[in-house]
Biotite code that builds the C-alpha atoms (Angstrom):
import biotite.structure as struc

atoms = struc.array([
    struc.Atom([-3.128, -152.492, 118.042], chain_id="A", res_id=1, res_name="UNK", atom_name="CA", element="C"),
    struc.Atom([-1.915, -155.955, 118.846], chain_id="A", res_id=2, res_name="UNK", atom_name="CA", element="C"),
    struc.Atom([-1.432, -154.834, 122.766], chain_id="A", res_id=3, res_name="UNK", atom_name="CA", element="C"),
    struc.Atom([-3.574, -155.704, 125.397], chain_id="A", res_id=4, res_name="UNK", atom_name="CA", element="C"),
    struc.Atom([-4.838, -153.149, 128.275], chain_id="A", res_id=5, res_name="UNK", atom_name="CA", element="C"),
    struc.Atom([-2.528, -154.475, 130.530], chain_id="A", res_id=6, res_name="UNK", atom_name="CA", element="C"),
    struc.Atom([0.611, -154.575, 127.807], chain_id="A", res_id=7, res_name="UNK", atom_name="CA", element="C"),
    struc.Atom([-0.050, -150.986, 127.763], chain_id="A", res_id=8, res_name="UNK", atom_name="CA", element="C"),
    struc.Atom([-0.274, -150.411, 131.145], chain_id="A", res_id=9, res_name="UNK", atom_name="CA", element="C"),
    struc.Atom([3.052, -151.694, 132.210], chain_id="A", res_id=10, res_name="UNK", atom_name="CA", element="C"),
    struc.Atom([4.553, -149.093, 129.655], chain_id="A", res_id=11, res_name="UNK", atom_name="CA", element="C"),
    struc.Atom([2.817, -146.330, 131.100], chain_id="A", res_id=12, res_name="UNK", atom_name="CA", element="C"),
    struc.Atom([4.291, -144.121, 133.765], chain_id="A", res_id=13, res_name="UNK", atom_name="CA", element="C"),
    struc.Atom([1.488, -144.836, 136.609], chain_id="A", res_id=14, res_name="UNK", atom_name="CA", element="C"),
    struc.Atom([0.719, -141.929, 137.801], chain_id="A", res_id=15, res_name="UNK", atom_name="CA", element="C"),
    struc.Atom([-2.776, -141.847, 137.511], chain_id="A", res_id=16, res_name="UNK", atom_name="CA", element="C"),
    struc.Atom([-2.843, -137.866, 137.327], chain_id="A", res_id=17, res_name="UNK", atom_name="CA", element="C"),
    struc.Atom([-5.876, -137.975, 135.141], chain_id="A", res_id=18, res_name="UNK", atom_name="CA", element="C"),
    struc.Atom([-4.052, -135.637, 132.556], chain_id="A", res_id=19, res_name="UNK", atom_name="CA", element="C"),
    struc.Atom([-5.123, -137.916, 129.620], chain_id="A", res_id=20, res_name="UNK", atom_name="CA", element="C"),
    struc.Atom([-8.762, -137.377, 130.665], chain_id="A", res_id=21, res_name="UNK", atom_name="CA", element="C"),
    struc.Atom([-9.351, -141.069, 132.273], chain_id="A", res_id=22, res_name="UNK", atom_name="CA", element="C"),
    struc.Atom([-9.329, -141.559, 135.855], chain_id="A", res_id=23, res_name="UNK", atom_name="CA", element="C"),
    struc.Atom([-6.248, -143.835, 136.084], chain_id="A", res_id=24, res_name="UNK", atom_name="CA", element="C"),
    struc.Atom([-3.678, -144.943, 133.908], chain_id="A", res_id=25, res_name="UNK", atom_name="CA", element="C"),
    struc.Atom([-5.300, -148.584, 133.364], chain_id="A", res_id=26, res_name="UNK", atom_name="CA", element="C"),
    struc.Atom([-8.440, -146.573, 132.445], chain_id="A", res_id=27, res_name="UNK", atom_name="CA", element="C"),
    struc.Atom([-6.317, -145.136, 129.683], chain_id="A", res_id=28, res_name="UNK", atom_name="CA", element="C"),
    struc.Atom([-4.603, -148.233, 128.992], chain_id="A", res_id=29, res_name="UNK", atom_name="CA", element="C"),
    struc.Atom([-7.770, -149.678, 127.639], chain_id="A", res_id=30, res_name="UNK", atom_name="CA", element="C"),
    struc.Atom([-9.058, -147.029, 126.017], chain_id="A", res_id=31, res_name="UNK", atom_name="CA", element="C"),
    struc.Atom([-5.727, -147.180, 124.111], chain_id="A", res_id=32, res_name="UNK", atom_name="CA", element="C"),
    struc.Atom([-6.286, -151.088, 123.200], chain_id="A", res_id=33, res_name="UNK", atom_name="CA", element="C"),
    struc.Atom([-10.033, -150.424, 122.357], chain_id="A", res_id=34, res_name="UNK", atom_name="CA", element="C"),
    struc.Atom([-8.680, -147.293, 120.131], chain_id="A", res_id=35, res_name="UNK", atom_name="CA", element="C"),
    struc.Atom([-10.368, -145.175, 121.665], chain_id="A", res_id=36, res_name="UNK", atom_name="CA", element="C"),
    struc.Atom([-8.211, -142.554, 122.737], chain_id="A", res_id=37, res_name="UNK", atom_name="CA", element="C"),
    struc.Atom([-4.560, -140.950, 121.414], chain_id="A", res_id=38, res_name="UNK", atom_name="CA", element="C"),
    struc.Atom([-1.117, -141.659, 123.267], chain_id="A", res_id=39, res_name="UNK", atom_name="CA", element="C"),
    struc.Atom([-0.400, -138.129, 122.762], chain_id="A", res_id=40, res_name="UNK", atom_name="CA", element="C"),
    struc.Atom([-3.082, -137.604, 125.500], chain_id="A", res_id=41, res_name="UNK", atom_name="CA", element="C"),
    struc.Atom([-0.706, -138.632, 128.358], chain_id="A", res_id=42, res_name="UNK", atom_name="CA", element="C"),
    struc.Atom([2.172, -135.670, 128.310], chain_id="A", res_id=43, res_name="UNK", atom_name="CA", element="C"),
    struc.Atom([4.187, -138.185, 130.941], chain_id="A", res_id=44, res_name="UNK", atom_name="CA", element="C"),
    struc.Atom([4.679, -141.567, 128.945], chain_id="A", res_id=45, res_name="UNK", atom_name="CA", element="C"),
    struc.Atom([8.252, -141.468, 127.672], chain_id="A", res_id=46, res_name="UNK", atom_name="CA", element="C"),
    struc.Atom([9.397, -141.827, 124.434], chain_id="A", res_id=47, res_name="UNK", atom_name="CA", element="C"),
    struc.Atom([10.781, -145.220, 124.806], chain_id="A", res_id=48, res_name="UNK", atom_name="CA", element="C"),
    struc.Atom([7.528, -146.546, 126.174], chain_id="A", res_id=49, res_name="UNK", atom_name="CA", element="C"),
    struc.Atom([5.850, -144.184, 123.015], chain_id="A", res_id=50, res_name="UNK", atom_name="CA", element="C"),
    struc.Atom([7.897, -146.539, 120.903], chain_id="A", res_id=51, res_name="UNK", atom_name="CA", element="C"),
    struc.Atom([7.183, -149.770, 122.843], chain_id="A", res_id=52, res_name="UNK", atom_name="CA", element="C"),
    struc.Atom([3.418, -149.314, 122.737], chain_id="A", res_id=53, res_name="UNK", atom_name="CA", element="C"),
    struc.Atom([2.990, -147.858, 118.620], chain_id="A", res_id=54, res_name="UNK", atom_name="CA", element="C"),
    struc.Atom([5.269, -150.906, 117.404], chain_id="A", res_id=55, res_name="UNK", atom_name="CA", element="C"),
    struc.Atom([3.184, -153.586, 116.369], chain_id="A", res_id=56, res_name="UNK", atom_name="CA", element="C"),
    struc.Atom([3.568, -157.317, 116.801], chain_id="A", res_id=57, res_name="UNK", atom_name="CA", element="C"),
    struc.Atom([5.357, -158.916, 114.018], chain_id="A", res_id=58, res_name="UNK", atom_name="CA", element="C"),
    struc.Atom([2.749, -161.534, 113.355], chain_id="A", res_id=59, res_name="UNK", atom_name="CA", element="C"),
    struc.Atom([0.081, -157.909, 113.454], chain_id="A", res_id=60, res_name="UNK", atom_name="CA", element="C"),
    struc.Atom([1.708, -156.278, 110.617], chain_id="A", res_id=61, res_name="UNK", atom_name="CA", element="C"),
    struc.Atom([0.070, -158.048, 107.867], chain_id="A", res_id=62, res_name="UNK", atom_name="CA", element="C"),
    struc.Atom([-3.505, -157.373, 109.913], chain_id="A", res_id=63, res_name="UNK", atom_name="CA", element="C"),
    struc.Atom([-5.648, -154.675, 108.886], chain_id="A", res_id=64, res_name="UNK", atom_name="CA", element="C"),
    struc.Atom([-5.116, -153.309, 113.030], chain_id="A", res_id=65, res_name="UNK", atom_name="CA", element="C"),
    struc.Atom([-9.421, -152.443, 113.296], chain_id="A", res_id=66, res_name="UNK", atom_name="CA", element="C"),
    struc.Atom([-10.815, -155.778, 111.145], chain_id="A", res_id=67, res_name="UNK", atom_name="CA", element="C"),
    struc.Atom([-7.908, -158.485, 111.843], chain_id="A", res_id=68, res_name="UNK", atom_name="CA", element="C"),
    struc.Atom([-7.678, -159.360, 108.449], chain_id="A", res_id=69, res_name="UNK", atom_name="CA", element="C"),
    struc.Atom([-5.110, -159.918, 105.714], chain_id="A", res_id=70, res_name="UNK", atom_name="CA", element="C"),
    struc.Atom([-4.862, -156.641, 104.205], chain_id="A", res_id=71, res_name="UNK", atom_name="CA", element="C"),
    struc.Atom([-2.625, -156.673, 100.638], chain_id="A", res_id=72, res_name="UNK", atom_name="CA", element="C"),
    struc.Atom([0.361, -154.640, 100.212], chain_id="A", res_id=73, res_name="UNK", atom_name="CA", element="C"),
    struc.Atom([0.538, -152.774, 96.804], chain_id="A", res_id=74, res_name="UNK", atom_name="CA", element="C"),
    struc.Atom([2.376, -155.765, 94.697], chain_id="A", res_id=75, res_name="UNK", atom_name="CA", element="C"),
    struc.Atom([0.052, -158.290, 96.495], chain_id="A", res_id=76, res_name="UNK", atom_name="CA", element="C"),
    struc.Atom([-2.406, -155.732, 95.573], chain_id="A", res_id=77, res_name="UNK", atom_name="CA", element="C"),
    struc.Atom([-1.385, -156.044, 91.899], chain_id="A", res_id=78, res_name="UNK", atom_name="CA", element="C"),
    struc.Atom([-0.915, -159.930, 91.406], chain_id="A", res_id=79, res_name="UNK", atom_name="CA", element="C"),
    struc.Atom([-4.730, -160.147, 93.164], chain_id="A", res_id=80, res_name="UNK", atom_name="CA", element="C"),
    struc.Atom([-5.705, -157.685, 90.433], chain_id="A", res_id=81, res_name="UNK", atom_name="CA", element="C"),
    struc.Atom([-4.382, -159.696, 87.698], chain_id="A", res_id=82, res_name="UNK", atom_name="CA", element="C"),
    struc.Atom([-5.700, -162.965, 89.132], chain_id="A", res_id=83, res_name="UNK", atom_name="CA", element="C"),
    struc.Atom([-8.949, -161.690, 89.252], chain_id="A", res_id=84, res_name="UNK", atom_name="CA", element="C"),
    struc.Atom([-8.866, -160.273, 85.550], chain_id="A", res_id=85, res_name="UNK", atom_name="CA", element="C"),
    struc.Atom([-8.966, -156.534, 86.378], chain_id="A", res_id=86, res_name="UNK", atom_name="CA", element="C"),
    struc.Atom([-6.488, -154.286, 84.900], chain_id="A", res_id=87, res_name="UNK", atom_name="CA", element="C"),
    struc.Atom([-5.042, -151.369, 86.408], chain_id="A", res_id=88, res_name="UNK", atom_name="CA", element="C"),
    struc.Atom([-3.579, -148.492, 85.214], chain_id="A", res_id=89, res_name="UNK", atom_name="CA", element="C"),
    struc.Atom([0.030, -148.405, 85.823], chain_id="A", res_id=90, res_name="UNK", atom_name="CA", element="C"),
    struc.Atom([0.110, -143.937, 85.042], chain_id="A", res_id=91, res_name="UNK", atom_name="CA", element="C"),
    struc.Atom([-2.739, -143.370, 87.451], chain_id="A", res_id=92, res_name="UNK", atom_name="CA", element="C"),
    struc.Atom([-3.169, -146.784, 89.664], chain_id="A", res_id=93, res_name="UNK", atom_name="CA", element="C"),
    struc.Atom([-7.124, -146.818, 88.700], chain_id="A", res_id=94, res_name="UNK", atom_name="CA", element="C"),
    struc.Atom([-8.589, -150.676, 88.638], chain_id="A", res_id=95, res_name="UNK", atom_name="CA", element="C"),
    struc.Atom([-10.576, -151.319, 85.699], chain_id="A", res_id=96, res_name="UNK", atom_name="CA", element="C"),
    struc.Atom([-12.363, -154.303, 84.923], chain_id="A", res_id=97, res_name="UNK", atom_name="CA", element="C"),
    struc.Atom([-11.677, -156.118, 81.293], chain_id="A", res_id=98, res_name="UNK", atom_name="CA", element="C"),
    struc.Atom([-15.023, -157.512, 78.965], chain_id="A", res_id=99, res_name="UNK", atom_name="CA", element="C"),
    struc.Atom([-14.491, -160.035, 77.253], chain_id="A", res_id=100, res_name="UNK", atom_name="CA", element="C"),
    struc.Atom([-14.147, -163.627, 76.284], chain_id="A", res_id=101, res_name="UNK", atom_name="CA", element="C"),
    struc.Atom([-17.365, -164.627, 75.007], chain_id="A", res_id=102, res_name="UNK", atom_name="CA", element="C"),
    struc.Atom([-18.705, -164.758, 71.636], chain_id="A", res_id=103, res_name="UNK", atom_name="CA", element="C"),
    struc.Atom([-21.881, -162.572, 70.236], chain_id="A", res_id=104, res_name="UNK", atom_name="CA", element="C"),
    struc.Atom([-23.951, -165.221, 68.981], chain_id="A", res_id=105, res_name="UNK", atom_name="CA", element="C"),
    struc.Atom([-27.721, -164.694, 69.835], chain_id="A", res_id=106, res_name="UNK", atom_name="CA", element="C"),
    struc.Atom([-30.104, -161.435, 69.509], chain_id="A", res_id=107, res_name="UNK", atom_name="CA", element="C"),
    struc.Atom([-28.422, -158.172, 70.581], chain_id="A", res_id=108, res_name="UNK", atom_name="CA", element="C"),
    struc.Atom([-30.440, -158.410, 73.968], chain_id="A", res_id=109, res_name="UNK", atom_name="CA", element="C"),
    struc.Atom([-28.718, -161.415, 74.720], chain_id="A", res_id=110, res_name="UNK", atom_name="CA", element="C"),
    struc.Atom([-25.357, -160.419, 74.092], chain_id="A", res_id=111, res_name="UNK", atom_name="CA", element="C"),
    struc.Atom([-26.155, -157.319, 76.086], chain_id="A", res_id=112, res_name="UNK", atom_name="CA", element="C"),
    struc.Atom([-27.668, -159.350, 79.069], chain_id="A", res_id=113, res_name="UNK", atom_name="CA", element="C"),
    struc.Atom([-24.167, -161.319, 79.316], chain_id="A", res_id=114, res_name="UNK", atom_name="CA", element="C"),
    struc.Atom([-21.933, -157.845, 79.155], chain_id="A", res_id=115, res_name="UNK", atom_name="CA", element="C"),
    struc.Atom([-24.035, -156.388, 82.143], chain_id="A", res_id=116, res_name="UNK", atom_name="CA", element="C"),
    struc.Atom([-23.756, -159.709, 84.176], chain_id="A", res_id=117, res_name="UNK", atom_name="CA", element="C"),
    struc.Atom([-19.828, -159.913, 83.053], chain_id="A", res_id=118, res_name="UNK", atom_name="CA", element="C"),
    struc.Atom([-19.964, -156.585, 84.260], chain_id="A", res_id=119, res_name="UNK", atom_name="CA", element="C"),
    struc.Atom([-21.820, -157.252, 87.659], chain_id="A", res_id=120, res_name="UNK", atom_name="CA", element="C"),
    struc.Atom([-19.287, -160.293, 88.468], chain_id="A", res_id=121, res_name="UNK", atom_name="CA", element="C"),
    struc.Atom([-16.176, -157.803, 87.365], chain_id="A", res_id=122, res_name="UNK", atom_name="CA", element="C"),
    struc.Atom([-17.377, -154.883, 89.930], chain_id="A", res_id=123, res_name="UNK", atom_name="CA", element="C"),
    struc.Atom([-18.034, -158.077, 92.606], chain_id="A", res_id=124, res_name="UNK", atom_name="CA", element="C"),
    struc.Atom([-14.450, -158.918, 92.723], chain_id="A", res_id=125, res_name="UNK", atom_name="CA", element="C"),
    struc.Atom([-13.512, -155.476, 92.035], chain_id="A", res_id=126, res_name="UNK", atom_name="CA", element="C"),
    struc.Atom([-14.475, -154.344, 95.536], chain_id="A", res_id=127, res_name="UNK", atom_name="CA", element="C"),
    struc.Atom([-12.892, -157.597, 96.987], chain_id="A", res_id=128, res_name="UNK", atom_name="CA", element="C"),
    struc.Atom([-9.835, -156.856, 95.910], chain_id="A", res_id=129, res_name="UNK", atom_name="CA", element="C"),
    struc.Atom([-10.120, -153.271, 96.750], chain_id="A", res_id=130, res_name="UNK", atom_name="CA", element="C"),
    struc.Atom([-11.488, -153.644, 100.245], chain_id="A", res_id=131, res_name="UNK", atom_name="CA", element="C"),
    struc.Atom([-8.484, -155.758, 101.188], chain_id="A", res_id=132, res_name="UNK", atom_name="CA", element="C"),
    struc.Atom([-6.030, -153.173, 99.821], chain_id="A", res_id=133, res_name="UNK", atom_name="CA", element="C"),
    struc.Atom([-3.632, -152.403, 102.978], chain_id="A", res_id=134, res_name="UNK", atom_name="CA", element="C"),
    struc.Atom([-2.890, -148.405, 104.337], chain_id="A", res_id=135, res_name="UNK", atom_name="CA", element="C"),
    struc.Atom([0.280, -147.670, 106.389], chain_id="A", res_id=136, res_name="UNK", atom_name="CA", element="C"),
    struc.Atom([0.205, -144.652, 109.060], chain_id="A", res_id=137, res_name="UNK", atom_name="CA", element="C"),
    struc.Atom([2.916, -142.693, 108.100], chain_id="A", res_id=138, res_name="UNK", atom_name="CA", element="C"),
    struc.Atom([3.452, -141.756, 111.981], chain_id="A", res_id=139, res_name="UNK", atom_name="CA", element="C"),
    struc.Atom([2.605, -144.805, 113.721], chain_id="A", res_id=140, res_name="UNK", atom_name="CA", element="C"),
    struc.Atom([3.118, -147.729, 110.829], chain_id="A", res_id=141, res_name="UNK", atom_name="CA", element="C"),
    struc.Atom([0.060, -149.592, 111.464], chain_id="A", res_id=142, res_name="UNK", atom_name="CA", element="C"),
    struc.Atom([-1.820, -151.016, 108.323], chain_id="A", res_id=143, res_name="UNK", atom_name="CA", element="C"),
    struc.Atom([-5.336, -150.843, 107.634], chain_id="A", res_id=144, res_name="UNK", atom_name="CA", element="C"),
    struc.Atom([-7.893, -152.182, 105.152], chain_id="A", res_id=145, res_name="UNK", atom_name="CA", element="C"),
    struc.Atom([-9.611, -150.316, 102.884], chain_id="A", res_id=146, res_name="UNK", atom_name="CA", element="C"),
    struc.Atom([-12.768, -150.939, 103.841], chain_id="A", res_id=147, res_name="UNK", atom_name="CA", element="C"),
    struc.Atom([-11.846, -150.241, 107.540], chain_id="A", res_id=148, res_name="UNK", atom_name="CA", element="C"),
    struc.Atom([-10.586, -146.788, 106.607], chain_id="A", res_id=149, res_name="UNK", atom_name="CA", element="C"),
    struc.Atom([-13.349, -146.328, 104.523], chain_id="A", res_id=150, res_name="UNK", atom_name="CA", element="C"),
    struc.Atom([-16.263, -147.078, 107.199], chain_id="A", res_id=151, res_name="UNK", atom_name="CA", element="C"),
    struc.Atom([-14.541, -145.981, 110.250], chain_id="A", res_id=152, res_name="UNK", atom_name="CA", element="C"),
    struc.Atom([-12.018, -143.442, 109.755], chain_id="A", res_id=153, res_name="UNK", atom_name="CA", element="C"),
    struc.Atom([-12.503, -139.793, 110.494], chain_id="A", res_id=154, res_name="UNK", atom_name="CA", element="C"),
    struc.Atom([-10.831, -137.384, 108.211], chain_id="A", res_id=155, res_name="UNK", atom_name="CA", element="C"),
    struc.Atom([-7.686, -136.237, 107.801], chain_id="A", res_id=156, res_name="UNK", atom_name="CA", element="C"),
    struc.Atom([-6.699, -132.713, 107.235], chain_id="A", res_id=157, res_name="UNK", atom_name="CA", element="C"),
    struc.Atom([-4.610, -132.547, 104.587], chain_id="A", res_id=158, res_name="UNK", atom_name="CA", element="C"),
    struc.Atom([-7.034, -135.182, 102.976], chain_id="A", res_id=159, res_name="UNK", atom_name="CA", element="C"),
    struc.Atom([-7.895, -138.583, 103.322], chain_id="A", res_id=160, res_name="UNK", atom_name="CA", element="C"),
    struc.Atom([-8.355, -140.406, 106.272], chain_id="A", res_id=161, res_name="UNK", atom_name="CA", element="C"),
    struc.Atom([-6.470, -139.794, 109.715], chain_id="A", res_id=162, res_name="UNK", atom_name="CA", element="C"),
    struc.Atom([-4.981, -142.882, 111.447], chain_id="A", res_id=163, res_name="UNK", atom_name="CA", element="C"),
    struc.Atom([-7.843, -143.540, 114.744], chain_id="A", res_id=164, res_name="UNK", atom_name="CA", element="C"),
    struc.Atom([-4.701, -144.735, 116.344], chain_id="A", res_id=165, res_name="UNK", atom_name="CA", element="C"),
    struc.Atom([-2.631, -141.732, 116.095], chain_id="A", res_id=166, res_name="UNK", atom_name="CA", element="C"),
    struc.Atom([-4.343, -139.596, 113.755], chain_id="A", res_id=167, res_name="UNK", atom_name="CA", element="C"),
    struc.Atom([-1.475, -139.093, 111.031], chain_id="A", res_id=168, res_name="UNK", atom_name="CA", element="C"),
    struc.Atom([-1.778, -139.625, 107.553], chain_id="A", res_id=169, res_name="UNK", atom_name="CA", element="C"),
    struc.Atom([-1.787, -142.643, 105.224], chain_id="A", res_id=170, res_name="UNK", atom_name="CA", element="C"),
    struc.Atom([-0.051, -144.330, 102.107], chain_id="A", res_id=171, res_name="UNK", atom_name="CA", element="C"),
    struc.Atom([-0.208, -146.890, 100.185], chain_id="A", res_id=172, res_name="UNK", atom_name="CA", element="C"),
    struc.Atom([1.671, -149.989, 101.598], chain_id="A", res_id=173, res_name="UNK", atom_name="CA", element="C"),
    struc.Atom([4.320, -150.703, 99.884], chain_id="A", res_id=174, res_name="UNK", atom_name="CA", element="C"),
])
């Protein structure tokens, strides 16, 4: 999230009516930095502090918001892709990796034995690539990894994963 307990606190209303489910409105203040409960829990924050609170730190929205790390917006996405000799498809976005660049001297086994570790070392930086791939919230605007979303997300019900800030849908980050 970016925002500590106490960040969040000072934009809540402090009324400690217990509305939200937590005792107090610090209680709920670091639930919300721990993501582990909604802001649309608390039916008395205002909208202004709504926006105060969701809107992450500049130097936060490169940051996958769960792991902390770089996640890759879709041309970033690309160029890694093409660095890392995988292909993708530009009609359906699917990453494939290339085979390639060696000659087929030797027995058949051997040539095989080189296409399956080509192979190995493709789908290796394959998932790399692909777990750093960066998701935007379409409600809230915070990014998150693939693998993040992946591992940790619950699902969303029009598909896909549902933001464990705010639970609204993702796209790609563009």
């Amino acid at each position: 999230m970016g925002l500590t307990g106490l960040d969040i606190f000072k934009q809540l209303p402090k009324t400690n009516c217990g509305d939200c489910g937590a005792l107090t409105c610090l209680a709920f203040a670091m639930k919300l930095a721990q993501q582990q409960a909604s802001l649309d829990q608390c039916p008395h924050v205002s909208d202004a502090a709504k926006a105060a609170i969701r809107q992450p730190a500049p130097e936060q929205l490169q940051k996958c918001q769960r792991c902390r790390k770089k996640a890759l917006r879709t041309e970033e996405f690309l160029e890694a892709c093409a660095k890392a000799g995988l292909h993708v498809d530009s009609s359906t976005g699917e990453v494939q990796a290339r085979l390639g660049g060696f000659s087929m001297f030797g027995t058949p086994l051997d040539a095989s034995a080189r296409i399956d570790e080509q192979r190995q070392r493709q789908h290796r930086k394959l998932k790399e690539v692909e777990d750093q791939r960066g998701f935007r919230c379409t409600r809230c605007s915070r990014v998150y990894c693939m693998r993040c979303l992946f591992h940790h997300a619950r699902a969303h019900p029009s598909g896909g994963k549902a933001c464990p800030q705010c639970g609204g849908a993702f796209e790609t980050w563009d």
